[in-house]
C-alpha positions as CSV (number, residue, x, y, z in Angstrom):
1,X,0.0,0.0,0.0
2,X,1.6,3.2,-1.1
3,X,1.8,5.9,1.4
4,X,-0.9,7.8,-0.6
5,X,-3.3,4.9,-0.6
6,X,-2.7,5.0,3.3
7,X,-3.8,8.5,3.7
8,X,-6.6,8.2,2.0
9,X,-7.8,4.9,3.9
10,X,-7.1,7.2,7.0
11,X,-9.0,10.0,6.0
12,X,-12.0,7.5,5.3
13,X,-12.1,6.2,8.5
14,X,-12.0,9.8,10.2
15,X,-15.0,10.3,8.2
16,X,-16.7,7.5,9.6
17,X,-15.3,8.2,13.1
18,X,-17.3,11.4,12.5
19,X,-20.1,9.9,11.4
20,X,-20.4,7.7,14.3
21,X,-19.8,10.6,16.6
22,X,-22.7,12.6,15.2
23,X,-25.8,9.8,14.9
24,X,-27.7,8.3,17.6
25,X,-28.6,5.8,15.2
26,X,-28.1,2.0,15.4
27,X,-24.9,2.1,12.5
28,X,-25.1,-0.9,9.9
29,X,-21.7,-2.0,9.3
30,X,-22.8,-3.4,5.7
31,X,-23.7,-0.1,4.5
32,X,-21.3,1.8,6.3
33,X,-18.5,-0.5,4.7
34,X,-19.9,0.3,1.3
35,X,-20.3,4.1,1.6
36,X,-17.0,4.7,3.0
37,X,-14.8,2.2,1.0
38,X,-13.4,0.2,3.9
39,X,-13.1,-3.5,4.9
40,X,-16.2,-4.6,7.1
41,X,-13.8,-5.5,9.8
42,X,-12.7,-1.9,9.8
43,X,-15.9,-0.3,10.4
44,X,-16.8,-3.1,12.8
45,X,-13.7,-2.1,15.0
46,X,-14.4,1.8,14.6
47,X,-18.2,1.2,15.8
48,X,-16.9,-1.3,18.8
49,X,-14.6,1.5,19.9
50,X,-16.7,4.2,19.1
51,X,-19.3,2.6,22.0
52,X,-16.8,1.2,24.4
C-alpha cells in the first residue's frame, strides 16, 4: 500500500469516526463498509470503539 493509498484509507475512517460521533442511530456495518470504501472489519472495529 503506497503511502498515498494510506492517507486516503485514514481519511475515510476519520470520516466515519465522525459519522459515528454525530448519529444516535443504530450504525449498519454493511452499509457503512460500502459508503466509506473500507473493509467490514474496519468499520466493525471503529463502531466497537466508538461505544466502548
Amino acid at each position: 500500500m503506497t503511502e498515498k493509498e494510506k492517507k486516503a484509507r485514514q481519511a475515510r475512517q476519520q470520516a466515519l469516526s465522525a459519522h459515528l460521533a454525530a448519529t444516535d442511530a443504530t450504525p449498519d456495518p454493511e452499509s457503512l463498509s460500502r459508503s466509506y470504501g473500507l473493509e467490514i472489519t474496519e468499520v466493525r472495529r471503529l463502531i466497537k470503539l466508538r461505544n466502548s
